[in-house]
SEMARMAR-188094 format. One line per field, with one value per residue (C-alpha): y, z, x; residue in three letters; residue number from 1; chain. Coordinates in Angstrom, 2 decimals, decimal comma, m for minus. Layout:
REM residues N
py <- c(Y ...)
pz <- c(Z ...)
px <- c(X ...)
residuo <- c(Ala ...)
num <- c(NUM ...)
cadena <- c(A ...)
END
This chain:
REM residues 333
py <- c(81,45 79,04 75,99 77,65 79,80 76,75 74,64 77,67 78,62 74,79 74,50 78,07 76,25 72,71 75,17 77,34 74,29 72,04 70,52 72,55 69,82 70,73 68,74 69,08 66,95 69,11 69,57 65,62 64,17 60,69 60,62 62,94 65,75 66,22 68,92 68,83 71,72 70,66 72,14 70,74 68,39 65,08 62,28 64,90 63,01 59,33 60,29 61,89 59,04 56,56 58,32 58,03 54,63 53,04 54,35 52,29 55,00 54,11 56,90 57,27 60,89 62,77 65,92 66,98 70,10 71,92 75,88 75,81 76,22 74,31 70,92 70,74 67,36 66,58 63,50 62,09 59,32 56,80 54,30 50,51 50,43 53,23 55,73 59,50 59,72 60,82 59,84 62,84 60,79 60,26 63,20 64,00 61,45 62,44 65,78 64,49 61,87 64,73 66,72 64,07 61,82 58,84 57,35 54,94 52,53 49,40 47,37 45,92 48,71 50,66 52,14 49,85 51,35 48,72 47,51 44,15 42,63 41,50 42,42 39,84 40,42 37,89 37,97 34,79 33,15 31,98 28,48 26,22 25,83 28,40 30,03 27,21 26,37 29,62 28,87 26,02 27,13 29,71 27,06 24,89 27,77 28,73 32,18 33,59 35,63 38,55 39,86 39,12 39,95 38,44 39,44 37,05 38,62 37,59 34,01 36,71 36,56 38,84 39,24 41,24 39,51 40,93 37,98 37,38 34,91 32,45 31,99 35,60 37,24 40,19 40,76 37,81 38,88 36,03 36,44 32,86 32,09 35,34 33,71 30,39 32,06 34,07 30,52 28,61 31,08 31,52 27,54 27,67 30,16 29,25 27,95 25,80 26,81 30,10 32,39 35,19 35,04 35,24 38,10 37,49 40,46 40,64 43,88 45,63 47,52 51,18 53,57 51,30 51,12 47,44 48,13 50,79 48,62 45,60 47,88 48,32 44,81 43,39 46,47 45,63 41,99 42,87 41,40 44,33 42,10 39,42 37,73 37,17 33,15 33,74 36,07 34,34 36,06 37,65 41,18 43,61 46,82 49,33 51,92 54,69 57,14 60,02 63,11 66,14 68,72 71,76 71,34 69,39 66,28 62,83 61,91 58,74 56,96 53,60 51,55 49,01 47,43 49,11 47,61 48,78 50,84 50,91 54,71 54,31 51,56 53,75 56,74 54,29 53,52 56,76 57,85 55,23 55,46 59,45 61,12 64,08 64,00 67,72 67,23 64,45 62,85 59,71 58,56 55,29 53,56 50,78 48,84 50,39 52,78 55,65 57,51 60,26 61,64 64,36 64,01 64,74 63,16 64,72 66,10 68,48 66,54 64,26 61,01 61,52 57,96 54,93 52,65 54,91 54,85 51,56 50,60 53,03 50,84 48,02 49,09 50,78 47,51 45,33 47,87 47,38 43,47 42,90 43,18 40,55 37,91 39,39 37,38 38,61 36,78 37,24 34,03 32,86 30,00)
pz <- c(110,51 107,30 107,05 105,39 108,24 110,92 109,45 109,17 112,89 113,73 112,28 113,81 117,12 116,48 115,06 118,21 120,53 118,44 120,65 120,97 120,12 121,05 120,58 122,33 121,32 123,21 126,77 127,69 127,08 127,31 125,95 123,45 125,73 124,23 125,47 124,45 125,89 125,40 126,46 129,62 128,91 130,47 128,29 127,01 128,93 127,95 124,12 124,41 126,27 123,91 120,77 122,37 123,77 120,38 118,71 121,13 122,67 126,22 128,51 131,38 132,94 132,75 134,14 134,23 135,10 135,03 135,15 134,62 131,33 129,59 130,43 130,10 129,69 129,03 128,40 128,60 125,46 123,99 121,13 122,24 122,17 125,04 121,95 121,53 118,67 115,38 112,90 111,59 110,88 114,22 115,11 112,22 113,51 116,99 115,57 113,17 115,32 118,10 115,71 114,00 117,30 115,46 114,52 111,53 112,57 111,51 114,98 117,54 120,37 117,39 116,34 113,54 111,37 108,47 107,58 106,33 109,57 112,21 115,52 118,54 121,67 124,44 128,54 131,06 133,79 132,73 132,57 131,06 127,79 126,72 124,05 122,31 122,34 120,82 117,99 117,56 117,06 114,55 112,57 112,06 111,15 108,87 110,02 109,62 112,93 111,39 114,98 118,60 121,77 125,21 128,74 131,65 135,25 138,66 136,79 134,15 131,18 127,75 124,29 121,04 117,71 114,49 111,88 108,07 105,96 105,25 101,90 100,84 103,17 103,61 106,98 107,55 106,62 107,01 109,89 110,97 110,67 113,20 115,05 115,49 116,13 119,08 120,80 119,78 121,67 124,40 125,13 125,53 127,89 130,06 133,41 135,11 138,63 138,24 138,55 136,02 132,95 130,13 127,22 123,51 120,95 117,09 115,60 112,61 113,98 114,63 116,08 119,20 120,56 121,66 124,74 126,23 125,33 126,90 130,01 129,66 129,84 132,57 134,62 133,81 134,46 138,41 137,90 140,55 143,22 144,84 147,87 151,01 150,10 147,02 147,79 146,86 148,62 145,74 145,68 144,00 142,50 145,57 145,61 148,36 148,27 150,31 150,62 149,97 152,88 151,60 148,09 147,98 145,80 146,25 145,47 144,05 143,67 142,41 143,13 140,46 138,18 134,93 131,74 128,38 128,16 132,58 131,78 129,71 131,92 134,50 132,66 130,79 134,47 136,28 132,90 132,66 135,98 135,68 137,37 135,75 136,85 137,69 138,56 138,09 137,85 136,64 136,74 135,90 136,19 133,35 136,43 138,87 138,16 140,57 139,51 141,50 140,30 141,79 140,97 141,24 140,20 137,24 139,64 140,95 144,72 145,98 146,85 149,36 151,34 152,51 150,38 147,00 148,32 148,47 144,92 143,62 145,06 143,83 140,06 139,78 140,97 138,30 135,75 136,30 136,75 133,59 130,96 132,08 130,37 127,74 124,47 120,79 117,98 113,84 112,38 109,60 110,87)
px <- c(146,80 146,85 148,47 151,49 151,85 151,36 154,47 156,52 155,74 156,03 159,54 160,91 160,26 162,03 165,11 165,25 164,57 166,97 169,99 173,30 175,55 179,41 182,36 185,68 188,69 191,00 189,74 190,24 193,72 191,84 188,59 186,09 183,79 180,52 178,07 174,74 171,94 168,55 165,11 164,28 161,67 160,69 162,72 165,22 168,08 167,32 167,30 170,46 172,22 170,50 172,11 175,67 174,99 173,38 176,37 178,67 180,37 181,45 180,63 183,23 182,07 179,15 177,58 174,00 172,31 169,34 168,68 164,95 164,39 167,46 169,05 173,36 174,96 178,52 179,68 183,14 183,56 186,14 185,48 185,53 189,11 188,95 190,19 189,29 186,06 188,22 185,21 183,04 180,83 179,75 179,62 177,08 174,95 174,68 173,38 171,09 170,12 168,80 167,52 165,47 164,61 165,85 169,45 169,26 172,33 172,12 172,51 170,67 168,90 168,11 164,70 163,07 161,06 160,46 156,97 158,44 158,76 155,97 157,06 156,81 156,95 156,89 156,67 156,63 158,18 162,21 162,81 165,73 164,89 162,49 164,55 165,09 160,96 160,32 162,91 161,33 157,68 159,13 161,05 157,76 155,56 158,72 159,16 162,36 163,56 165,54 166,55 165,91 166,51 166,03 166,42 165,92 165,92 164,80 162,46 161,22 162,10 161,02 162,16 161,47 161,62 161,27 160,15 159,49 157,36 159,81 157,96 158,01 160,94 158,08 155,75 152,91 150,21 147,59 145,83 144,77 149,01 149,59 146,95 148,33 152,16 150,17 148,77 151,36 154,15 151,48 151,51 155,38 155,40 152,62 153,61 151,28 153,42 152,76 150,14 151,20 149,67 152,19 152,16 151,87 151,70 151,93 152,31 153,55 157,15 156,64 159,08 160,21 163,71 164,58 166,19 163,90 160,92 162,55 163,09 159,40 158,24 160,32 159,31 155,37 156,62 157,65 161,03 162,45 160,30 162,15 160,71 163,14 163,13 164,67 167,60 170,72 173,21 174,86 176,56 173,95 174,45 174,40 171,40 170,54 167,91 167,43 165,97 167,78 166,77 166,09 166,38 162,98 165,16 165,37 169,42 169,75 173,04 174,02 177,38 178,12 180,70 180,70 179,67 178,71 175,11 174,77 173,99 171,43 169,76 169,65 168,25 165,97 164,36 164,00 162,69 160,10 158,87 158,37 161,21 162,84 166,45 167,56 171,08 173,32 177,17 178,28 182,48 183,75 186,98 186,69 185,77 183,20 180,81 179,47 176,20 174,57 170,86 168,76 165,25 161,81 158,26 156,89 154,34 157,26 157,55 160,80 159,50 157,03 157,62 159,81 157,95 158,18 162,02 162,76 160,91 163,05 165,98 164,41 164,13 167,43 168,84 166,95 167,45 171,48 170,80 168,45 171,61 173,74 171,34 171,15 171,21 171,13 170,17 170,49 169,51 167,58 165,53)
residuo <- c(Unk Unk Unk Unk Unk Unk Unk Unk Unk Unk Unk Unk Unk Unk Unk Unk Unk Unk Unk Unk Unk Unk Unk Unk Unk Unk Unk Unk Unk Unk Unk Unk Unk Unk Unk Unk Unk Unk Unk Unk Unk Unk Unk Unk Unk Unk Unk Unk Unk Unk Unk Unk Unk Unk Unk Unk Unk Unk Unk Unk Unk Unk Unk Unk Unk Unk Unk Unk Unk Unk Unk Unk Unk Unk Unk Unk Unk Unk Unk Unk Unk Unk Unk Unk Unk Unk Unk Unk Unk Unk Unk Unk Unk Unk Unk Unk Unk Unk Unk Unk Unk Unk Unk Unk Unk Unk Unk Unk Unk Unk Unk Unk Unk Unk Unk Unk Unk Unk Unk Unk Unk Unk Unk Unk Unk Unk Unk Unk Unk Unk Unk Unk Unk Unk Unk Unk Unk Unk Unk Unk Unk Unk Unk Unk Unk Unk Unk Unk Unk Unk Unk Unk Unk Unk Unk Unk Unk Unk Unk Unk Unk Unk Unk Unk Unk Unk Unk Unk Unk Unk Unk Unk Unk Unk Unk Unk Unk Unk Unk Unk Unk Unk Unk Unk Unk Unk Unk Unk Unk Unk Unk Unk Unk Unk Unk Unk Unk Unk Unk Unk Unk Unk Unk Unk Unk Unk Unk Unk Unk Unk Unk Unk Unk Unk Unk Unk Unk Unk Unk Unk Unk Unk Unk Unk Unk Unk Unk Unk Unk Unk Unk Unk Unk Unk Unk Unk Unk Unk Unk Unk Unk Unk Unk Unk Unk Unk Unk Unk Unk Unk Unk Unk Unk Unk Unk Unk Unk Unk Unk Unk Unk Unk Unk Unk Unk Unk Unk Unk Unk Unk Unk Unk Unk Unk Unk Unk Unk Unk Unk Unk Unk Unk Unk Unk Unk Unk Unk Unk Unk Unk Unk Unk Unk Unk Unk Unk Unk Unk Unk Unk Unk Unk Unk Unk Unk Unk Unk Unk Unk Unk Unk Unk Unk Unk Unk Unk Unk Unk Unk Unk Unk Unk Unk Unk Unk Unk Unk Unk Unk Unk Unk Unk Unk)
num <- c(1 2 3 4 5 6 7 8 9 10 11 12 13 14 15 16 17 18 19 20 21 22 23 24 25 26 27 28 29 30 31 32 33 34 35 36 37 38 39 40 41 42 43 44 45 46 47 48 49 50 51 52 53 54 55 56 57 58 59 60 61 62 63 64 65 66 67 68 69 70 71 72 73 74 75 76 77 78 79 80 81 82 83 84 85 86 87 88 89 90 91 92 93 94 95 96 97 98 99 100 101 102 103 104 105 106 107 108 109 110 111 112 113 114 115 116 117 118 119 120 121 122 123 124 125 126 127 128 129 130 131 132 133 134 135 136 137 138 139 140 141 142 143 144 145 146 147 148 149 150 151 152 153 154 155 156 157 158 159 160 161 162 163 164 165 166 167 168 169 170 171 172 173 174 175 176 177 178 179 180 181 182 183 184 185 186 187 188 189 190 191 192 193 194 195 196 197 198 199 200 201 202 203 204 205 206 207 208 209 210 211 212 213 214 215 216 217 218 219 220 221 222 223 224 225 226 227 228 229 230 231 232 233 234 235 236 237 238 239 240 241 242 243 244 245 246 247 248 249 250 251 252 253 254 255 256 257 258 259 260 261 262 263 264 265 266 267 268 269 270 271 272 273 274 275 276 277 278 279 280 281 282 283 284 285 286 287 288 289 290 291 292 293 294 295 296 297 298 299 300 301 302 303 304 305 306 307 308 309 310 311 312 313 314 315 316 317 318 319 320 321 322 323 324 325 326 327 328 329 330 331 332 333)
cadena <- c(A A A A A A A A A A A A A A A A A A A A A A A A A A A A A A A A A A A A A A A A A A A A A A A A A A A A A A A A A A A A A A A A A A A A A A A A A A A A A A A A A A A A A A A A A A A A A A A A A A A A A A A A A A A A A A A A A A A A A A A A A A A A A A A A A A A A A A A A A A A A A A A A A A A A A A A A A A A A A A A A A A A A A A A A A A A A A A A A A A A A A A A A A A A A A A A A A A A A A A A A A A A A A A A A A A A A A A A A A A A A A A A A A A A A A A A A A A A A A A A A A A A A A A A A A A A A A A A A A A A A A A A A A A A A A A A A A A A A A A A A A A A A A A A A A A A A A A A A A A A A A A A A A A A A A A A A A A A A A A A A A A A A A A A A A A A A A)
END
């Protein structure tokens, strides 16, 4: 088989694997019902959710199931004013945006795929203050920050910014400048009381979305852990897990008050830590939000013990937790 023959074959498959995209103005009196069929496929469900989500729709139902082979989601939408989806448009991106892998919408959460940036990404220990340190070693070193983000959860805290050459509004380029950024940053976030060692990177963007990366590093940061002496007494989001007898599932479900993007957060997680959820239900009221997952490793098992269990609790908890500190910033520095 030539070439020729291999992109042919290659794009026969992505058109008979493509998404099956349906939309349903009809069937809801109060919101837009969107079904989308995928091959089921570890990830399949977090880029669907992250299409809807990075378009700001607000998700108040969904349904997921799996038959073995293909994956069925509907979703139950409204605008930001709580209004049906009347815009073609968006429903034009949702199917180019699953066909392609990648929405270009020009907000924050999105996938960034310009060269002209340097990419910056930053883990410590939270502390009052520490934003404003970091703008400040940016301002001397005139960088411009085109776009950040920052999460702080649980005394961690870690952000992705996407800076310029102040001198040139293109990527740095100068390697002994990227260097100083790197210990310059690193200085600010070390923290002489604590034994983690912060994170530095500078990279050239590629194909990362901000808030599944951000899930990423407070994850790899151990932000879920939180020692008995530093329980506050606060009302957390409410997470069981059980077995499923019979079935061979672990059911996960998760009591919380609803927000913007708590679907995706919770996708984002189970994703990330390499469960493929089978079945599923999510149903909001505008002010709490029930969601209901049956899973599996990738291996194929439920989780095979308490401990697995109760991390599971753990990250689902800091997954819904990590959002509420979250800051954006669009400056020019």
């Amino acid at each position: 088989m030539d070439d020729h023959d291999v992109d042919a074959y290659a794009k026969l498959l992505r058109r008979v694997n493509s998404p099956r995209v349906v939309v349903d103005n009809d069937a809801c009196e109060h919101a837009t019902v969107i079904q989308v069929d995928t091959v089921k496929r570890q990830g399949a469900l977090l880029e669907v959710v992250q299409v809807l989500t990075d378009l700001n729709l607000a998700i108040t139902k969904a349904y997921m199931s799996s038959d073995g082979v293909w994956f069925m989601n509907v979703f139950y939408v409204t605008d930001d004013h709580g209004n049906k989806i009347r815009d073609e448009g968006v429903f034009n991106c949702i199917e180019k945006a699953l066909e392609s892998d990648a929405c270009m919408v020009n907000s924050t959460g999105k996938i960034l795929l310009s060269k002209d940036h340097n990419l910056i990404e930053l883990t410590g220990t939270d502390r009052p203050g520490l934003l404003s340190e970091v703008c400040a070693v940016l301002t001397d070193l005139r960088c411009n920050v085109v776009n950040a983000e920052i999460w702080a959860h649980n005394a961690r805290a870690a952000a992705v910014i996407h800076i310029t050459d102040q001198s040139t509004g293109t990527a740095i380029e100068d390697p002994r400048k990227l260097s100083l950024i790197k210990k310059l940053l690193y200085n600010v976030l070390k923290d002489h009381g604590d034994f983690r060692t912060p994170i530095v990177s500078i990279s050239a963007p590629g194909e990362i979305h901000t808030g599944r990366r951000l899930h990423q590093m407070m994850f790899a940061a151990r932000d879920f852990e939180r020692p008995d002496s530093e329980i506050d007494g606060s009302v957390r989001p409410d997470v069981t897990v059980l077995d499923c007898p019979g079935r061979d599932y672990t059911v996960v479900t998760a009591t919380s008050i609803d927000r913007p993007k708590l679907l995706f957060d919770t996708v984002c997680t189970l994703t990330d830590m390499q469960y493929l959820v089978f079945h599923g239900a999510v149903v909001t009221d505008g002010k709490k939000s029930y969601q209901e997952y049956y899973i599996r490793h990738v291996d194929g098992f439920p989780t095979s013990s308490e401990a697995e269990r109760q991390r599971v609790i753990e990250c689902i908890q800091a997954a819904i937790e990590r959002r509420a500190s979250e800051v954006l910033l669009y400056l020019l520095l």
